[in-house]
VMD Tcl script that builds the backbone (N, CA, C; Angstrom):
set m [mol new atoms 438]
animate dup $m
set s [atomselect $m all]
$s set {name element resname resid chain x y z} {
  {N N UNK 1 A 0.827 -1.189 0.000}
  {CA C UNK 1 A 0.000 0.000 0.000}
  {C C UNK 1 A 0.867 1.246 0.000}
  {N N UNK 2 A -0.087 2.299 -0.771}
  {CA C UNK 2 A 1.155 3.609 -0.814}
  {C C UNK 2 A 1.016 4.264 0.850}
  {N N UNK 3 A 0.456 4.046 1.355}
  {CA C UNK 3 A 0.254 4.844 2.812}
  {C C UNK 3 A 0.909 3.924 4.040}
  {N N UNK 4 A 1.912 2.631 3.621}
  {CA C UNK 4 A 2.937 1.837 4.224}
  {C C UNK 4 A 4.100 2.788 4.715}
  {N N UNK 5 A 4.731 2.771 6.262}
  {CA C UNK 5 A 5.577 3.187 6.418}
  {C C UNK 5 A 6.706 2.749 5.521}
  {N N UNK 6 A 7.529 3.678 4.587}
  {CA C UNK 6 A 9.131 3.571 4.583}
  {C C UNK 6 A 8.692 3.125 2.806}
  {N N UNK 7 A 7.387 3.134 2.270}
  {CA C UNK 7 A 7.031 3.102 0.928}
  {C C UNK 7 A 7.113 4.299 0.144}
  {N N UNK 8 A 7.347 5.166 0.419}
  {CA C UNK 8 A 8.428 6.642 -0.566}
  {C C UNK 8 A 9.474 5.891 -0.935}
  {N N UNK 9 A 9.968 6.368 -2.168}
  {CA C UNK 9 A 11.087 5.652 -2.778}
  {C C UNK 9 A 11.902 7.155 -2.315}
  {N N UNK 10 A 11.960 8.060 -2.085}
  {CA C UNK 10 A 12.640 9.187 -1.919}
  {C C UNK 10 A 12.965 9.773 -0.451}
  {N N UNK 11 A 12.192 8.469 0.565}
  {CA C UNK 11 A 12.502 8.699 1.930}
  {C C UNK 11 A 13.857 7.714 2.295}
  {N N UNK 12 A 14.827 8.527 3.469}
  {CA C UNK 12 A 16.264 8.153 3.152}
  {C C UNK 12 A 15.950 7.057 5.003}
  {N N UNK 13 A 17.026 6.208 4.808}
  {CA C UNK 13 A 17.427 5.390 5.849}
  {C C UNK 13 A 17.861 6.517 6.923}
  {N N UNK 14 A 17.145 6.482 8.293}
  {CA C UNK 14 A 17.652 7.561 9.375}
  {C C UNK 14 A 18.981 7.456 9.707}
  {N N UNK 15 A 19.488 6.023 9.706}
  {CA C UNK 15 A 20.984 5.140 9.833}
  {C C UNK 15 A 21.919 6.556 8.626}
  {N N UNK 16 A 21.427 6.950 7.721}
  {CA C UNK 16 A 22.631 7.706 6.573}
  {C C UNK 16 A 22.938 8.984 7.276}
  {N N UNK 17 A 21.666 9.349 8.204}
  {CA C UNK 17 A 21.900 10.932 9.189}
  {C C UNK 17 A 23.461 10.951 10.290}
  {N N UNK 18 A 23.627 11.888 10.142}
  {CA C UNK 18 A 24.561 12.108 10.869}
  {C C UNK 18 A 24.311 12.914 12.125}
  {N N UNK 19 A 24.960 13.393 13.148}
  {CA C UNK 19 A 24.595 14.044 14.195}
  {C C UNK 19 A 25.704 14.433 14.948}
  {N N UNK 20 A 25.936 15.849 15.109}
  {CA C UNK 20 A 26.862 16.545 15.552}
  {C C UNK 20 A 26.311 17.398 16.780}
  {N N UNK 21 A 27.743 17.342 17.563}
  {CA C UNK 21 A 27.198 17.668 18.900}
  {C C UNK 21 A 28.445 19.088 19.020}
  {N N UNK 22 A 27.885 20.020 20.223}
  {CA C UNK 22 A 28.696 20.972 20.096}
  {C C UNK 22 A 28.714 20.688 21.825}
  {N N UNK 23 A 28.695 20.295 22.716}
  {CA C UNK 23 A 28.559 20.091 24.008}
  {C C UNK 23 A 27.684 21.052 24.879}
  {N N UNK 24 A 26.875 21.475 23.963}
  {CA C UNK 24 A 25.973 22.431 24.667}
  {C C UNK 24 A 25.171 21.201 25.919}
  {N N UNK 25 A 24.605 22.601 26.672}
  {CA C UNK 25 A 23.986 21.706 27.665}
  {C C UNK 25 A 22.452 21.697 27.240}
  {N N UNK 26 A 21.825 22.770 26.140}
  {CA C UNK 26 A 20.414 22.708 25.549}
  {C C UNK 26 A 20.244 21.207 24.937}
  {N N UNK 27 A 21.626 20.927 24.355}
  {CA C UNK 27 A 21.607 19.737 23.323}
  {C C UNK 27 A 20.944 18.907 24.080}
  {N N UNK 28 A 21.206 18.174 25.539}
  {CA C UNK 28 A 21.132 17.344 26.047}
  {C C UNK 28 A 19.902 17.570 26.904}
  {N N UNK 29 A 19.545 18.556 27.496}
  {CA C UNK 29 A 18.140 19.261 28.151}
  {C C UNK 29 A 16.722 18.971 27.130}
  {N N UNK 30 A 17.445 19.267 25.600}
  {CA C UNK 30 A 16.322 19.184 24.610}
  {C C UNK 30 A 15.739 17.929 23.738}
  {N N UNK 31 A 17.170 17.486 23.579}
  {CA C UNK 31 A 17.408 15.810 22.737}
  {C C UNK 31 A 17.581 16.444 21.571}
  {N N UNK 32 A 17.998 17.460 21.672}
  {CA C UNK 32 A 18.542 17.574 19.469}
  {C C UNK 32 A 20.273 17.381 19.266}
  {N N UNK 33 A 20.486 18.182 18.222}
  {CA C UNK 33 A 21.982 17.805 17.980}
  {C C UNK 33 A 22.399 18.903 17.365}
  {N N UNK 34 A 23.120 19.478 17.442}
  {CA C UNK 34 A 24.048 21.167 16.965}
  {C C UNK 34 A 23.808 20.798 15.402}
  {N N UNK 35 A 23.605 19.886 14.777}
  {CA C UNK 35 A 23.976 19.864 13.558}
  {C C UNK 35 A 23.492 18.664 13.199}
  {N N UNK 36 A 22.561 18.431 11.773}
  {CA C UNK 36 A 22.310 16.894 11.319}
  {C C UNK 36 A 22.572 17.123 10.117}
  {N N UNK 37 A 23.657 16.161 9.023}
  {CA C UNK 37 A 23.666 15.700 8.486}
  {C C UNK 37 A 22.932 14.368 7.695}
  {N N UNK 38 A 22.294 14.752 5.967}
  {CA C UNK 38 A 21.406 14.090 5.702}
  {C C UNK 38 A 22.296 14.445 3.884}
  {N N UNK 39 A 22.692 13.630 3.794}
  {CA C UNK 39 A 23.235 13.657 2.193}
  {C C UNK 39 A 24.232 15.046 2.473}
  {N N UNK 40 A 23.446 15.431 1.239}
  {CA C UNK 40 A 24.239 16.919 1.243}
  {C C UNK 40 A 23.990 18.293 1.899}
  {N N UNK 41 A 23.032 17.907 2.472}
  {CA C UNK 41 A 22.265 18.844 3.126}
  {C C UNK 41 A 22.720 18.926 4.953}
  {N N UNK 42 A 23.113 20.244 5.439}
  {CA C UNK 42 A 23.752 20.118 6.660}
  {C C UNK 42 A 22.555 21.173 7.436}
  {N N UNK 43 A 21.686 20.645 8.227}
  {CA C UNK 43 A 20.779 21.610 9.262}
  {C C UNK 43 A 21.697 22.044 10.507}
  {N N UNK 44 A 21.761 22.810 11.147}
  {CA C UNK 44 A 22.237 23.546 12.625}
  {C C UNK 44 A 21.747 24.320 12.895}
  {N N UNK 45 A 21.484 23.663 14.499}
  {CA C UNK 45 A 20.043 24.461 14.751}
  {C C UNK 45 A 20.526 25.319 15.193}
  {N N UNK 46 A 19.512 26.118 15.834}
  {CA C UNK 46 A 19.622 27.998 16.518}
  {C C UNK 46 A 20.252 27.584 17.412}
  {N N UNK 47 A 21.546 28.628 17.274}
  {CA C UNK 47 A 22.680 28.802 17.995}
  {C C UNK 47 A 22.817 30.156 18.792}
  {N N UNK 48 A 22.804 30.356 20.293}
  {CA C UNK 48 A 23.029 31.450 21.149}
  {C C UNK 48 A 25.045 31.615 21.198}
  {N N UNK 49 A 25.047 32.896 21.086}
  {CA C UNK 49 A 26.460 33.401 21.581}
  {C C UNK 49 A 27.025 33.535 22.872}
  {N N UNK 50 A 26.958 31.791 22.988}
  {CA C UNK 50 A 27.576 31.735 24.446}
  {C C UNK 50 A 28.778 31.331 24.206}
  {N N UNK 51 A 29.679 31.398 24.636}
  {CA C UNK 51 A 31.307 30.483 25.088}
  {C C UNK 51 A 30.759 29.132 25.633}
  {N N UNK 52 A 30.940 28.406 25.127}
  {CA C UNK 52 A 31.058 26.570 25.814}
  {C C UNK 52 A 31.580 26.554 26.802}
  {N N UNK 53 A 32.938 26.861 26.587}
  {CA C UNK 53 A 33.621 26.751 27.224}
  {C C UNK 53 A 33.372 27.463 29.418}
  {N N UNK 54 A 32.626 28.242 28.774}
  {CA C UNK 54 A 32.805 29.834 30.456}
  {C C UNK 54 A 31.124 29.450 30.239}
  {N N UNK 55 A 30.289 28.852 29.688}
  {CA C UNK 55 A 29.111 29.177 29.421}
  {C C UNK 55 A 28.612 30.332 30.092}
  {N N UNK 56 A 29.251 31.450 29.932}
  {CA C UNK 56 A 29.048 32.919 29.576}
  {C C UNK 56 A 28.463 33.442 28.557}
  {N N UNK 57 A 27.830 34.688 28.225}
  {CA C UNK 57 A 27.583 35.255 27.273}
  {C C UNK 57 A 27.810 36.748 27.078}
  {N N UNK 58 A 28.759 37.151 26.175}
  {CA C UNK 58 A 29.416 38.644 25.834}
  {C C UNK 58 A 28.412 39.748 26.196}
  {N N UNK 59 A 28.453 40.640 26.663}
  {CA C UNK 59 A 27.726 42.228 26.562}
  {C C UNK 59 A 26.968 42.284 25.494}
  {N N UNK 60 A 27.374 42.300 24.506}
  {CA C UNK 60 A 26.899 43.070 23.393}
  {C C UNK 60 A 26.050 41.898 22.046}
  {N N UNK 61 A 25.395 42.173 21.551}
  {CA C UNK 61 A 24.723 41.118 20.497}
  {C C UNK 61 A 26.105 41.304 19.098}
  {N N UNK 62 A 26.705 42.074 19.049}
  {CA C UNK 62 A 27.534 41.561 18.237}
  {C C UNK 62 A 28.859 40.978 18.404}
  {N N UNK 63 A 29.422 40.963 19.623}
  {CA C UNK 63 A 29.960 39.600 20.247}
  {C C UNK 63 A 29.439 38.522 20.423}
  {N N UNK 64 A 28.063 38.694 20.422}
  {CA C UNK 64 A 27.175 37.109 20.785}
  {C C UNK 64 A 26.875 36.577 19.248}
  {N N UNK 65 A 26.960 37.322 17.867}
  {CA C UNK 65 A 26.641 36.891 16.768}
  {C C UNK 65 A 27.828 36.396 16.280}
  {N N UNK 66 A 29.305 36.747 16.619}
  {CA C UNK 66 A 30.379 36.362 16.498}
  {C C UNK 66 A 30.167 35.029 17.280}
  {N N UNK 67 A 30.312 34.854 18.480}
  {CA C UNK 67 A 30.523 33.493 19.291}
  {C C UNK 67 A 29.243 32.761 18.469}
  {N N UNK 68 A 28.128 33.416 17.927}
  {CA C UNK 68 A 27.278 32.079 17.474}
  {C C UNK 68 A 27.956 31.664 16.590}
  {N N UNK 69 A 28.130 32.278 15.380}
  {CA C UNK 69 A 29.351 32.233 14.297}
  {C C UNK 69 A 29.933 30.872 14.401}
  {N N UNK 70 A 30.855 31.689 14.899}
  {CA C UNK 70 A 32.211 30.360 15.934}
  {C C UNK 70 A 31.623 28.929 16.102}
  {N N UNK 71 A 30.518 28.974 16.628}
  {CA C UNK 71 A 29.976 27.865 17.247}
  {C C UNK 71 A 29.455 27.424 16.178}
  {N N UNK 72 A 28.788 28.108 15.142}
  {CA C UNK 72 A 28.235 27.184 13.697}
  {C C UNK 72 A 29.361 26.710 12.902}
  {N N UNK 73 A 30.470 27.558 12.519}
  {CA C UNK 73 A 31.672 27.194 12.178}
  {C C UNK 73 A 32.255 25.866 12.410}
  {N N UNK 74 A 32.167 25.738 13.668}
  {CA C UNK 74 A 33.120 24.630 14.839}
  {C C UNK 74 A 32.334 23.470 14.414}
  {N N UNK 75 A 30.668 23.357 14.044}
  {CA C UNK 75 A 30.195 22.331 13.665}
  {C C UNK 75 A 30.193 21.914 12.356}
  {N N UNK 76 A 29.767 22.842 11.542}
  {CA C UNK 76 A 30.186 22.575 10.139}
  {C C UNK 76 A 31.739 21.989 9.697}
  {N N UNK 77 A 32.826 22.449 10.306}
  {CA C UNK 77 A 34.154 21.734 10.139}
  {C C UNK 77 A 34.024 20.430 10.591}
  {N N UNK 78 A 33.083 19.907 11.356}
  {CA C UNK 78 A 32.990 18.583 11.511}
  {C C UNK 78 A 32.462 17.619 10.125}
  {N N UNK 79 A 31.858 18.396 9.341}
  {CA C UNK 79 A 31.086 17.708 8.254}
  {C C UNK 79 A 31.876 17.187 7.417}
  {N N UNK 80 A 33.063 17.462 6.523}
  {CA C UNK 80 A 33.376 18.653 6.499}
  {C C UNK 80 A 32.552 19.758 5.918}
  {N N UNK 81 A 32.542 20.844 6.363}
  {CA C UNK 81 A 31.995 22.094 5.358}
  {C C UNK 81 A 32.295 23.654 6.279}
  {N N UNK 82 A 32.387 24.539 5.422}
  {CA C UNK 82 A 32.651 26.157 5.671}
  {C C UNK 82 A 31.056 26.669 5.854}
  {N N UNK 83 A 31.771 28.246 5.927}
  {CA C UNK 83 A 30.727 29.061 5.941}
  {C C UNK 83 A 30.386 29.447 4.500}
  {N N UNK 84 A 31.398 29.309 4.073}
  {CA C UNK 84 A 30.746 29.791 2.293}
  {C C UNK 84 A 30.019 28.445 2.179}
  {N N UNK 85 A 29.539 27.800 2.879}
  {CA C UNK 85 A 28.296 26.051 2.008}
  {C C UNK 85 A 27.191 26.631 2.781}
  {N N UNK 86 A 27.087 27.781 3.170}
  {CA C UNK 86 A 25.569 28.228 4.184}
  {C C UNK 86 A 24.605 28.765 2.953}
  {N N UNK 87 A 23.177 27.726 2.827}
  {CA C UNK 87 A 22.562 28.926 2.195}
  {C C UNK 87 A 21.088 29.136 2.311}
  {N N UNK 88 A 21.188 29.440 3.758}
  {CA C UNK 88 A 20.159 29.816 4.273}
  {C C UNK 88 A 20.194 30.272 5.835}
  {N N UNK 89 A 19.955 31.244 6.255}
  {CA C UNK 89 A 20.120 31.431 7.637}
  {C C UNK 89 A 19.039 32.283 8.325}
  {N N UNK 90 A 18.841 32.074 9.193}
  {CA C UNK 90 A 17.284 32.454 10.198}
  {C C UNK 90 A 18.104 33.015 11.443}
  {N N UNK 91 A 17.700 34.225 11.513}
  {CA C UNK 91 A 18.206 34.626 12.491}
  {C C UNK 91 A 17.114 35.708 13.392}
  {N N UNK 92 A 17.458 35.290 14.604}
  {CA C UNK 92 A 16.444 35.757 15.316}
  {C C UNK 92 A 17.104 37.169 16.438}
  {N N UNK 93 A 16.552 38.039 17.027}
  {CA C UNK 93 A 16.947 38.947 17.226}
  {C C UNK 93 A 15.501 39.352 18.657}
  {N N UNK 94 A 16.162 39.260 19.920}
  {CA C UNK 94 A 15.118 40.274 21.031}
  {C C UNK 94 A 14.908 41.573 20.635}
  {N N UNK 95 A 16.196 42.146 20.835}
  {CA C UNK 95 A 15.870 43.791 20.556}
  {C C UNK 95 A 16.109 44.549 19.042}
  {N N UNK 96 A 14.964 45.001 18.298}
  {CA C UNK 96 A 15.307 45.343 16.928}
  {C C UNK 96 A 16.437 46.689 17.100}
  {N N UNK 97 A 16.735 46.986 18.206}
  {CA C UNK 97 A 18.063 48.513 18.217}
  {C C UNK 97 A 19.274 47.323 17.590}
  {N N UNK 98 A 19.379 45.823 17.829}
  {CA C UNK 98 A 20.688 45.335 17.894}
  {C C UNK 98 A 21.047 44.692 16.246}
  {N N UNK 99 A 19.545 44.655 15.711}
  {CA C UNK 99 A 20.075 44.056 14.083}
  {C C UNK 99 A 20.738 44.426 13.603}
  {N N UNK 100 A 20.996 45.578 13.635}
  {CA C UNK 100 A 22.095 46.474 12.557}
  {C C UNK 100 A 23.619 45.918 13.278}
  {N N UNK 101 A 24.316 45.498 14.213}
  {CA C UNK 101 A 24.868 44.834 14.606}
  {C C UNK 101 A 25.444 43.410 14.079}
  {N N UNK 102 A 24.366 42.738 14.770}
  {CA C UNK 102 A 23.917 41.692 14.164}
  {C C UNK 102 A 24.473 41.129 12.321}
  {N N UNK 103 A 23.629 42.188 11.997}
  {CA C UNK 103 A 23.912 42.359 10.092}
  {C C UNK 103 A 25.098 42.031 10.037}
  {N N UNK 104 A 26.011 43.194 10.457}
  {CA C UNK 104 A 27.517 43.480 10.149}
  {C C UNK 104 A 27.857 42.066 10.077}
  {N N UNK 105 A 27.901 41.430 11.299}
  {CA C UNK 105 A 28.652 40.032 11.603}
  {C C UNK 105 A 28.104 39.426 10.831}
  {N N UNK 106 A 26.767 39.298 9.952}
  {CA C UNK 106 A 26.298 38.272 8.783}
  {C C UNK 106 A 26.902 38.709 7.801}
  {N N UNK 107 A 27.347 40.123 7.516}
  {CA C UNK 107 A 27.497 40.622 6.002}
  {C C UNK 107 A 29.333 40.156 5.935}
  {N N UNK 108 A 30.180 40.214 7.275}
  {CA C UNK 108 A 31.449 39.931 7.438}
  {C C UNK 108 A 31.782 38.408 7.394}
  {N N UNK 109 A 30.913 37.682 7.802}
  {CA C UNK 109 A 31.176 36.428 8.150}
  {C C UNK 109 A 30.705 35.277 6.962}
  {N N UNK 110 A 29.178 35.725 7.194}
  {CA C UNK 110 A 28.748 34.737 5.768}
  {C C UNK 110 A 28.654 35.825 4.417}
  {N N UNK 111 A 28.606 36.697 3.718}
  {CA C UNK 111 A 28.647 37.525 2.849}
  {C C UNK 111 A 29.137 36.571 1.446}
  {N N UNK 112 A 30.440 36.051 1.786}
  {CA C UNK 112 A 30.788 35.493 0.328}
  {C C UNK 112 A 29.753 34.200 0.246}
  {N N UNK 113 A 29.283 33.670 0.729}
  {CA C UNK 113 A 28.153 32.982 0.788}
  {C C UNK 113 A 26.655 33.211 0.494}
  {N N UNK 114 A 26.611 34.563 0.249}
  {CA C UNK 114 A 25.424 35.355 0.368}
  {C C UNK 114 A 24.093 34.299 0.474}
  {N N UNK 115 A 23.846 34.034 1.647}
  {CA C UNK 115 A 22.586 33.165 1.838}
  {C C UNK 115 A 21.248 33.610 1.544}
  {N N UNK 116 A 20.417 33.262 1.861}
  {CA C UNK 116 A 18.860 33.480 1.704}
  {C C UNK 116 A 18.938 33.555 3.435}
  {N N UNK 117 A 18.368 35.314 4.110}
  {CA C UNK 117 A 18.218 35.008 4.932}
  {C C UNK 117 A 17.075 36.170 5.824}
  {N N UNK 118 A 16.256 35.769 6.689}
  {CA C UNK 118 A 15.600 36.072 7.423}
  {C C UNK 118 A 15.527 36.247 8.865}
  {N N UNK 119 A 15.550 37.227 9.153}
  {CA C UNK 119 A 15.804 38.177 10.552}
  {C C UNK 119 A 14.187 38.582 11.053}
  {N N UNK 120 A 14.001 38.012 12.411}
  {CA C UNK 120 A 12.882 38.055 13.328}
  {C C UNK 120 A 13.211 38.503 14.574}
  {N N UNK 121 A 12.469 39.806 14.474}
  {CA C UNK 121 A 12.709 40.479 16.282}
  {C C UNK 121 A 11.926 39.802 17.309}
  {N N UNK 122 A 11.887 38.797 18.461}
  {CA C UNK 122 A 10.947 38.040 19.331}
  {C C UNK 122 A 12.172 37.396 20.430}
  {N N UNK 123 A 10.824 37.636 21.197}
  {CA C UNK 123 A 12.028 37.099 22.492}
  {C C UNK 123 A 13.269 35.866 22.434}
  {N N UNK 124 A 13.778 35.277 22.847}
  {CA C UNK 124 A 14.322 33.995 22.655}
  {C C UNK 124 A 13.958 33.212 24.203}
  {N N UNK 125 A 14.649 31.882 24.063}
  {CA C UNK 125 A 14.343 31.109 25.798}
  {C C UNK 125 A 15.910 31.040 26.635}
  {N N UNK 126 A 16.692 31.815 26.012}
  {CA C UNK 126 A 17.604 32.122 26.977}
  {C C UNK 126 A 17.720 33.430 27.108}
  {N N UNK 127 A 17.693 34.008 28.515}
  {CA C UNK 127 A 17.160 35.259 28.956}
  {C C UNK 127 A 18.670 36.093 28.428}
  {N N UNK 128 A 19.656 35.732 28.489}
  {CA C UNK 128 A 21.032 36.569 28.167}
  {C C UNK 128 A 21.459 36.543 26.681}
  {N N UNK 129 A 20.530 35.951 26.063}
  {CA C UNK 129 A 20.901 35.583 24.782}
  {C C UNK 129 A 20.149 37.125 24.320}
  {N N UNK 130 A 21.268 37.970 23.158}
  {CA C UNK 130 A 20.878 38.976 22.299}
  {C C UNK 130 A 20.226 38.468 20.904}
  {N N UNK 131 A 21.404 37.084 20.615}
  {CA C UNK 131 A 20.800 36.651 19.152}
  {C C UNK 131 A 21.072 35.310 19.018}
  {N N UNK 132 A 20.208 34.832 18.634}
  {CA C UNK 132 A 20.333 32.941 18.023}
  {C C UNK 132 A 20.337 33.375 16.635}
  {N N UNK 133 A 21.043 32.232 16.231}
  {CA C UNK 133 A 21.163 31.905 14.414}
  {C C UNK 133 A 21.214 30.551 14.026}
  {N N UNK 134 A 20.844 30.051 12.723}
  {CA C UNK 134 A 20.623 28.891 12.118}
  {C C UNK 134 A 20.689 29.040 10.682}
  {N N UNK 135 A 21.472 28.199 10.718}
  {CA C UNK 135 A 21.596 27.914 8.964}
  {C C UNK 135 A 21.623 26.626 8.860}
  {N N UNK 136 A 21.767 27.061 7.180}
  {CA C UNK 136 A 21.398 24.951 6.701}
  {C C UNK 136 A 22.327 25.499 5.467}
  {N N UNK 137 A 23.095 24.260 5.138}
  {CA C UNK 137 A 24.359 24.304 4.640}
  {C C UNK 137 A 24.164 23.799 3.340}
  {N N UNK 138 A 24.449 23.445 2.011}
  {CA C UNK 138 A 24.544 22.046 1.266}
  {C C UNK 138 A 26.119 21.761 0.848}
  {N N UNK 139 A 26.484 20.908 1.221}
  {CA C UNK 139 A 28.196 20.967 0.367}
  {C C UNK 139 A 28.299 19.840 -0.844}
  {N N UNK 140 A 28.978 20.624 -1.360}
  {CA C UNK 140 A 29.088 19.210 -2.687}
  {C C UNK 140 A 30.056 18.481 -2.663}
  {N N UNK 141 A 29.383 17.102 -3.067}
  {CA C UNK 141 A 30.730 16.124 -2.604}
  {C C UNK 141 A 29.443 15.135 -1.618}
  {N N UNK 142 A 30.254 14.011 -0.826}
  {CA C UNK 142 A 29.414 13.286 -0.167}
  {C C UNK 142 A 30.071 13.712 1.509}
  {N N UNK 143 A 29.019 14.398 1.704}
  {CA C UNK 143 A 29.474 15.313 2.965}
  {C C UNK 143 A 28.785 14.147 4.103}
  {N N UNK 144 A 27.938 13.378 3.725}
  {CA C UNK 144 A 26.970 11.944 4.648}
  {C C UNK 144 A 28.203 10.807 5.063}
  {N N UNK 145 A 29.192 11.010 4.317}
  {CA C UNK 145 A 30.530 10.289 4.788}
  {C C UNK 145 A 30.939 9.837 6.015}
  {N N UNK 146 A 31.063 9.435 6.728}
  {CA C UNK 146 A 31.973 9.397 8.040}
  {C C UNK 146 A 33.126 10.082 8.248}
}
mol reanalyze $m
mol bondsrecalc $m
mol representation Tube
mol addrep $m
């Protein structure tokens, strides 16, 4: 029957996904993964500009769009893939005074990439967080590799 689980000829084995972890502590609070790999296609989810490391977060939203940066960076090199394979990014923003900020670090960071991207002023669920970001990557080549 066509309404049989796993009867799409175009639905992929979950076993080919990949799953990248950045040691956040949301990762593990939430059950997701900094990053899934699915063919060529690389998702990473919304990322806050915290340090891992100090799980601190900078003053300013454009230190915190840098450390998200960093932190999307740090996962994508796991794939392998850069910031120029981003092409799409969602970025979310509390206070609309800080986008213009914000921007800079998208127009400096991902720019040669020029993504498809969308900026939303709304609260976030971490109270120190200025800005989360997310992109979805594609790299060419077989990036589903090990």
């Amino acid at each position: 029957m066509s309404g049989e689980a796993g009867s799409n000829p175009k639905s992929r084995d979950p076993a080919e996904r990949r799953h990248i972890s950045s040691g956040s502590p949301w990762e593990a609070l939430a059950g997701y993964s900094r990053a899934v790999v699915d063919g060529n296609d690389v998702f990473v989810s919304g990322t806050v500009g915290v340090n891992l490391a100090t799980m601190e977060f900078a003053p300013t939203a454009r230190e915190q769009a840098e450390q998200a940066i960093d932190t999307i960076a740090a996962a994508l090199a796991q794939v392998p893939a850069t910031l120029d394979d981003v092409v799409r990014v969602r970025v979310y923003v509390p206070n609309r005074a800080d986008v213009e900020q914000v921007s800079a670090v998208l127009a400096c960071r991902l720019g040669r990439a020029r993504p498809a991207n969308t900026t939303v002023c709304a609260p976030l669920a971490v109270e120190a967080a200025k800005v989360e970001i997310e992109v979805t990557a594609r790299v060419r080549g077989a990036a589903s590799a090990p």
